[in-house]
C-alpha positions in Angstrom: 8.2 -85.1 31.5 7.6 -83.6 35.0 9.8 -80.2 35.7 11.3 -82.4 39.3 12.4 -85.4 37.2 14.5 -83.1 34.2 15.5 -81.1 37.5 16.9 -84.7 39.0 18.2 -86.0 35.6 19.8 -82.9 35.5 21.6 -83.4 38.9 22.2 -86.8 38.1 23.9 -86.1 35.1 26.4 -83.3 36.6 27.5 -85.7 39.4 28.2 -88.4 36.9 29.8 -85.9 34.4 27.6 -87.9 31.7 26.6 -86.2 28.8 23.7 -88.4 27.9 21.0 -88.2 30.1 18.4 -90.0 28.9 19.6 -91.7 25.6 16.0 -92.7 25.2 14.7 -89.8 24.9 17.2 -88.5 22.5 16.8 -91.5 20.2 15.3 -90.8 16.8 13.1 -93.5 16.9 11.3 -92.4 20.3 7.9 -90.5 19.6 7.1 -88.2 22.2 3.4 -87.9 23.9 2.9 -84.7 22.6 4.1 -84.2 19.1 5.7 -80.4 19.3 4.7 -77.9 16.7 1.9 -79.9 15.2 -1.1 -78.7 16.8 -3.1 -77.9 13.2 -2.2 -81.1 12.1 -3.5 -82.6 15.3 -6.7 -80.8 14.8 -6.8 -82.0 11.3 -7.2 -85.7 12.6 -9.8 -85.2 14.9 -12.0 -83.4 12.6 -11.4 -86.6 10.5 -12.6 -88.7 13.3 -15.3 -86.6 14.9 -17.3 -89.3 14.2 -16.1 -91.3 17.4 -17.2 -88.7 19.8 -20.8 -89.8 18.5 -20.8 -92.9 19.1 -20.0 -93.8 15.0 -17.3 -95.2 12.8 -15.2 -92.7 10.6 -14.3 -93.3 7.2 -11.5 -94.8 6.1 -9.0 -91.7 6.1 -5.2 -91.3 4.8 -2.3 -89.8 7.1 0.5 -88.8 4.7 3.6 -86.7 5.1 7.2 -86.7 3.6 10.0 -88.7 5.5 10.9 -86.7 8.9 7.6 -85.2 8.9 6.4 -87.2 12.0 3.3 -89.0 10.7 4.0 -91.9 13.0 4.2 -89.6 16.0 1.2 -87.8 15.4 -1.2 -91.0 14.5 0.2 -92.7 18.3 -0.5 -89.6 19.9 -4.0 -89.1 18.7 -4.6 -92.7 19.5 -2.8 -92.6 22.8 -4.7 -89.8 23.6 -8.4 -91.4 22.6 -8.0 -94.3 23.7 -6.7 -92.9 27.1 -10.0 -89.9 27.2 -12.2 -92.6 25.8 -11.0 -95.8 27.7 -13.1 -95.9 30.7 -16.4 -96.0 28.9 -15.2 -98.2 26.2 -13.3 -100.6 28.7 -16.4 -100.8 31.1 -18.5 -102.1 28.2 -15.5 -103.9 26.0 -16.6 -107.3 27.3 -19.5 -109.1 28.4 -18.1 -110.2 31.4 -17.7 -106.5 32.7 -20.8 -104.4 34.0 -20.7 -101.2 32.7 -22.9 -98.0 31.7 -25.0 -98.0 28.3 -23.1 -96.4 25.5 -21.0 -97.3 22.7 -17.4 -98.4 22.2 -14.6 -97.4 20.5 -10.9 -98.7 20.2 -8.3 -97.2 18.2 -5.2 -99.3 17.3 -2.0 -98.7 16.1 -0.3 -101.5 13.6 3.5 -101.1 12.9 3.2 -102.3 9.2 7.6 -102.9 9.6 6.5 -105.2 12.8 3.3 -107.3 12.2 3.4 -108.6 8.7 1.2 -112.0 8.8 -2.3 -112.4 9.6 -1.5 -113.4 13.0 0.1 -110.7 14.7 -2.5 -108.3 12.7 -5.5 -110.1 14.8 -3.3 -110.6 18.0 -2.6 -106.5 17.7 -6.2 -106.0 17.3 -7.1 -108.0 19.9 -5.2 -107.1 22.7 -6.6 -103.5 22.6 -9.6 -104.5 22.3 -9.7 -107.1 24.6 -9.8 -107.4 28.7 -8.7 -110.7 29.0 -4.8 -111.8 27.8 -4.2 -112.2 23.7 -2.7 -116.2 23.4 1.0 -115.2 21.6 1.6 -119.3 20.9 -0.5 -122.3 21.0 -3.5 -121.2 18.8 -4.6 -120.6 14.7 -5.0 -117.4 13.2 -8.4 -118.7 12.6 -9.1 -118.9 16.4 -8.3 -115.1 16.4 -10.1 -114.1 13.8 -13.0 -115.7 15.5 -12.1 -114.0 18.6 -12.0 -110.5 16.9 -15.3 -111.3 15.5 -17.1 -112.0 18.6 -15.6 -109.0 20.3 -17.3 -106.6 17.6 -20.1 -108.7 17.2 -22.3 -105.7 19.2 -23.5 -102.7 16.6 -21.9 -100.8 18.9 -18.8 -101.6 19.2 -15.7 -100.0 16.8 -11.9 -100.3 16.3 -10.3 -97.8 14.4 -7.2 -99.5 13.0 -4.0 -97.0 11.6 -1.8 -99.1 9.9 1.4 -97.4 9.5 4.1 -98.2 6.8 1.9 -99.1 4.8 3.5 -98.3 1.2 7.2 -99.4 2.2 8.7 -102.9 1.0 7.9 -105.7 3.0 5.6 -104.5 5.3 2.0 -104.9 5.5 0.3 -103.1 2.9 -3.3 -101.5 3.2 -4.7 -103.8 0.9 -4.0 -107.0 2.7 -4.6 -105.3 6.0 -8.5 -104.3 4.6 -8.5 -108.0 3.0 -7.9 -109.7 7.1 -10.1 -107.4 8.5 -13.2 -108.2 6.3 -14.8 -110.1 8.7 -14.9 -107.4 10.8 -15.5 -104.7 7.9 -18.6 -103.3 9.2 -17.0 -102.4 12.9 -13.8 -101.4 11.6 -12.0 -98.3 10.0 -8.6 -98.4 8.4 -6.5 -95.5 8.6 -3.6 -96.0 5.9 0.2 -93.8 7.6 2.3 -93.2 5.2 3.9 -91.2 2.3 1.2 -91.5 -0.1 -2.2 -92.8 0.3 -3.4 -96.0 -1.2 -4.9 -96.3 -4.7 -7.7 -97.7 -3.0 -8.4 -95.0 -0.8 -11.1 -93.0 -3.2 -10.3 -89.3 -3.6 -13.2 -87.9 -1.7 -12.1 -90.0 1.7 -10.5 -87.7 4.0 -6.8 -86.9 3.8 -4.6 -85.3 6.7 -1.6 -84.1 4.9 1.5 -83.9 7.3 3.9 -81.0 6.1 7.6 -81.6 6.3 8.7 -78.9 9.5 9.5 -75.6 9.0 13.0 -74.6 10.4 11.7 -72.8 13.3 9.6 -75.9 15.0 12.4 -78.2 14.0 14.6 -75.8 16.5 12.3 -76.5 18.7 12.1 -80.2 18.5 15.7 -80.0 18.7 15.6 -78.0 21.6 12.9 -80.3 23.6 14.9 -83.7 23.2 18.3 -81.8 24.1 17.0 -80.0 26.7 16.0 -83.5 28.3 18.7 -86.4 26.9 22.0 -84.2 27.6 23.6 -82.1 30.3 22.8 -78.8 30.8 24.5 -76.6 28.6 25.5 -79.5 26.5 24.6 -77.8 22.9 24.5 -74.2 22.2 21.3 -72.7 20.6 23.1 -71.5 17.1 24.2 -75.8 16.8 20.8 -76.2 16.8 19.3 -73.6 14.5 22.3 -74.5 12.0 21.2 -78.5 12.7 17.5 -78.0 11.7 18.5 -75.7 8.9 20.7 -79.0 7.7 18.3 -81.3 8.1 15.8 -79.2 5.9 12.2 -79.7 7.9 13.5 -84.2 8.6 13.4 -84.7 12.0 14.1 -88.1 12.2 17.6 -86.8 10.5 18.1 -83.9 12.7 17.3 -86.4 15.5 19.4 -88.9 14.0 22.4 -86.6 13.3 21.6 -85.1 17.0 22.0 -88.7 18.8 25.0 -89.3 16.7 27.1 -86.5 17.7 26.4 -86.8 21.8 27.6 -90.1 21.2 30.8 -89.0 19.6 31.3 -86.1 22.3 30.5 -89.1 25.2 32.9 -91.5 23.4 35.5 -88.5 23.8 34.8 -88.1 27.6 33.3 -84.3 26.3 31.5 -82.0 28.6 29.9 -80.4 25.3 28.6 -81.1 21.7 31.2 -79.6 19.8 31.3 -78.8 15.8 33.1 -81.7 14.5 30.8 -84.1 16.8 28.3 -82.6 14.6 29.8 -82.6 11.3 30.6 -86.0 11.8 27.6 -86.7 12.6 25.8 -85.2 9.8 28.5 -86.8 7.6 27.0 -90.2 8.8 23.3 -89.2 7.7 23.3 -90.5 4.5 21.0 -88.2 1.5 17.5 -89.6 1.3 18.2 -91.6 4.4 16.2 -95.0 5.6 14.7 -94.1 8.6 16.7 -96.2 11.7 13.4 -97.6 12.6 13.2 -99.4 9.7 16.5 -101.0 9.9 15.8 -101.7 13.9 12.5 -103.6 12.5 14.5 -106.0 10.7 14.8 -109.8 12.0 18.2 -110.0 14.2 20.1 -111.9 12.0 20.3 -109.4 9.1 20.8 -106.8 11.9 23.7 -108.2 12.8 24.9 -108.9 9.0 24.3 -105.0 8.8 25.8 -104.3 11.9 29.2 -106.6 10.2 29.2 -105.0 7.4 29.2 -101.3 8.9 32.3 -103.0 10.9 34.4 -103.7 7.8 35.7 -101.4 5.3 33.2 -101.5 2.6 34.8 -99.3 -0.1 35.8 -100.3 -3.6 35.5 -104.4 -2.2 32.6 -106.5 -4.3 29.7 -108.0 -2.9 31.2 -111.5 -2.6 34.1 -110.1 -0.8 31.7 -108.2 1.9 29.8 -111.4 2.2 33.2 -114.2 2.3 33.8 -111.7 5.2 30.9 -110.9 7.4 30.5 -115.0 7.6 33.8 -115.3 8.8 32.5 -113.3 11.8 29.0 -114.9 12.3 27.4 -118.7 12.2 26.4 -118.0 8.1 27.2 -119.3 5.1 28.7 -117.0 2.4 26.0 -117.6 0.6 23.6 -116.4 2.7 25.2 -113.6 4.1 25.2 -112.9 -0.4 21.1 -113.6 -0.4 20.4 -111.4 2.3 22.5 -108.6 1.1 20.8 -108.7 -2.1 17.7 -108.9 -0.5 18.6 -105.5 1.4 19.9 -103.6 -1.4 16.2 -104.5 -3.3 14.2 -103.2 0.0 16.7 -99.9 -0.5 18.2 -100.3 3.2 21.7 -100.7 1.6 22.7 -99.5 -2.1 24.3 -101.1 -4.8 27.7 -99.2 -6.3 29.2 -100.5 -9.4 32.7 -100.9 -9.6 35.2 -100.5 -12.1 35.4 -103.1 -14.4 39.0 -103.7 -16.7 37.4 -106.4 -18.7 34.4 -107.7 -20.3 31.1 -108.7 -18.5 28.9 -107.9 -15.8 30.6 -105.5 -13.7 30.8 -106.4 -10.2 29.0 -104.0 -7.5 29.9 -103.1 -3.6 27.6 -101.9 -1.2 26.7 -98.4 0.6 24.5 -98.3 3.6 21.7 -95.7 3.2 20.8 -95.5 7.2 22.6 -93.5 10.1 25.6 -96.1 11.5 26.5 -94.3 14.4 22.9 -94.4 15.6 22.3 -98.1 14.4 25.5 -99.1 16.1 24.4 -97.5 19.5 21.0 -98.8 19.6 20.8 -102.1 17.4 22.0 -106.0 18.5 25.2 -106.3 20.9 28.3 -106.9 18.6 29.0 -109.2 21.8 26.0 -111.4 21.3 26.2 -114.9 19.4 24.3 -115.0 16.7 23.6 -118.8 16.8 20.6 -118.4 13.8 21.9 -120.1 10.3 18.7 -118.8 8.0 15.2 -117.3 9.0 12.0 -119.1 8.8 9.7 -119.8 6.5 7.3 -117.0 5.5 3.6 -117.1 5.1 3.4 -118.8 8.7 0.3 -117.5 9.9 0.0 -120.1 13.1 1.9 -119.8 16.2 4.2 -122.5 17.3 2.7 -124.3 20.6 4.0 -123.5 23.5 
């Protein structure tokens, strides 16, 4: 961000007497430009893609880290970054219907495994980096796409280096199936798999940039950089911070998380300041081994707004059935589907199963604990004020786009 525009967010903010200045920026699921404190790292992905800066495809390489550790950051900034440095020779030859200087051409794309699942919105990703002219969203077949993508690699020298991130959490699209729809196009592309772990079928001798979680002192720093921009001036004193990142033990979506929860608290109480309880509150509502928000934020509407009614309720020592009879009474559901989709969040681990206490025989009945940041979710998920008018989701497996 230019030094004039924090200067003017700055003024802005002291006139308004807001304490969020740029709530966006604050978020925990905003990834800067320029991932701070992760320079090696960033040098460790470019050696594994020097290949691109000759003209050639790179192997298929892993990008793995623990949660917080900001693989996703660092894969869109490299990308961001290549495709920005190597755009104008790439997008002068991308098409035949542009003249352009002899060379070759190289695309990198970024897939949000959480946000394109069917074969579909994996081509129409593709596709509209790739491609000069717009990418159809209704109205055609995935097989029209796939023919699409084919033709546009259909030169030797033309590449697409495809990260797809996520890969190795429930219900997103996993490397395998990713490699699988990009067959066609197996010669001109390269997968990178972003995630924890690498994939089985990632062979050991492919190259592997391994993400550390942060140490305490660039997690300050982190902290520092998205204060220093989302709040007021003098909005956080530096020992909150180091006593934050120490907390959040090298997670910075946690920190972050914990961060945005606690200026919401202080703005809710009309505070000029972060104070300690905003803070311990807001840690408080960072569960351990927490999903990250993103993941609940990817979820279809209508179980977002199930979560956000359940979050809305008291949840403690109440069964399943109760939280579900509830929650409907608040939306356009059944009971019973408000149960199936519970269930169904519990199994992808964005919610936990509790048993109760049982004074009889037989299955023992089980409530539900959320495992992602409410304060956070509640701030920047659906409206509570919206109607949800959806009774069910659609089919899956639907790999053709409705006509417009």
């Amino acid at each position: 961000m230019e030094l004039r525009e924090r200067i003017a967010r700055r003024r802005s903010a002291r006139q308004d007497r807001e304490i969020l200045v740029d709530r966006d920026y604050l978020s925990p699921v905003v990834h800067p430009a320029d991932p701070i404190g992760r320079g090696p790292v960033l040098e460790q992905l470019l050696d594994a893609l020097e290949a691109v800066f000759d003209g050639e495809l790179p192997p298929p390489i892993a990008v793995v880290g623990p949660a917080g550790a900001g693989t996703s950051a660092i894969v869109t900034a490299v990308f961001d970054a290549l495709n920005e440095q190597l755009g104008e020779s790439s997008r002068s030859i991308g098409t035949t219907t542009r003249a352009g200087r002899v060379g070759s051409s190289t695309w990198f794309v970024y897939v949000d495994g959480r946000r394109v699942e069917s074969a579909f919105a994996l081509y129409r990703t593709v596709l509209s980096v790739l491609s000069s002219e717009p990418v159809p969203e209704s109205g055609v077949g995935t097989d029209d796409l796939r023919d699409r993508l084919q033709r546009q690699l259909a030169r030797p020298d033309r590449h697409a280096v495809v990260a797809v991130d996520h890969h190795d959490e429930p219900e997103t699209l996993a490397y395998e199936r990713a490699r699988e729809l990009l067959a066609p196009v197996a010669d001109s592309v390269s997968i990178v798999a972003v995630g924890r772990e690498a994939p089985d079928e990632l062979a050991a001798e492919q190259p592997t940039v391994t993400v550390p979680a942060y140490r305490d002192h660039e997690l300050v720093e982190v902290i520092s950089d998205r204060a220093s921009t989302g709040l007021a001036a003098g909005a956080l004193d530096h020992e909150s911070v180091r006593e934050l990142a120490a907390w959040a033990n090298g997670n910075a979506h946690d920190a972050l998380a914990a961060l945005f929860g606690a200026a919401v608290l202080a703005s809710r109480d009309g505070s000029d300041r972060v104070a300690a309880e905003h803070l311990e509150q807001a840690k408080a509502d960072v569960p351990d081994d927490c999903v990250h928000l993103d993941r609940v934020l990817s979820l279809s509407e209508t179980r977002q707004r199930v979560l956000l009614d359940l979050v809305a309720i008291d949840a403690a020592d109440r069964p399943i059935r109760d939280l579900a009879t509830e929650i409907a009474d608040r939306s356009s559901l059944t009971a019973g589907t408000v149960k199936r989709f519970l269930y169904e969040l519990a199994d992808h681990g964005v919610v936990e199963r509790v048993p109760l206490s049982a004074t009889g025989s037989g299955r023992r009945p089980s409530t539900l604990a959320v495992r992602f940041p409410t304060i956070a979710f509640r701030t920047l998920g659906p409206s509570p004020d919206e109607t949800d008018g959806e009774t069910d989701e659609p089919a899956d497996g639907d790999d053709t786009a409705p006509a417009s």
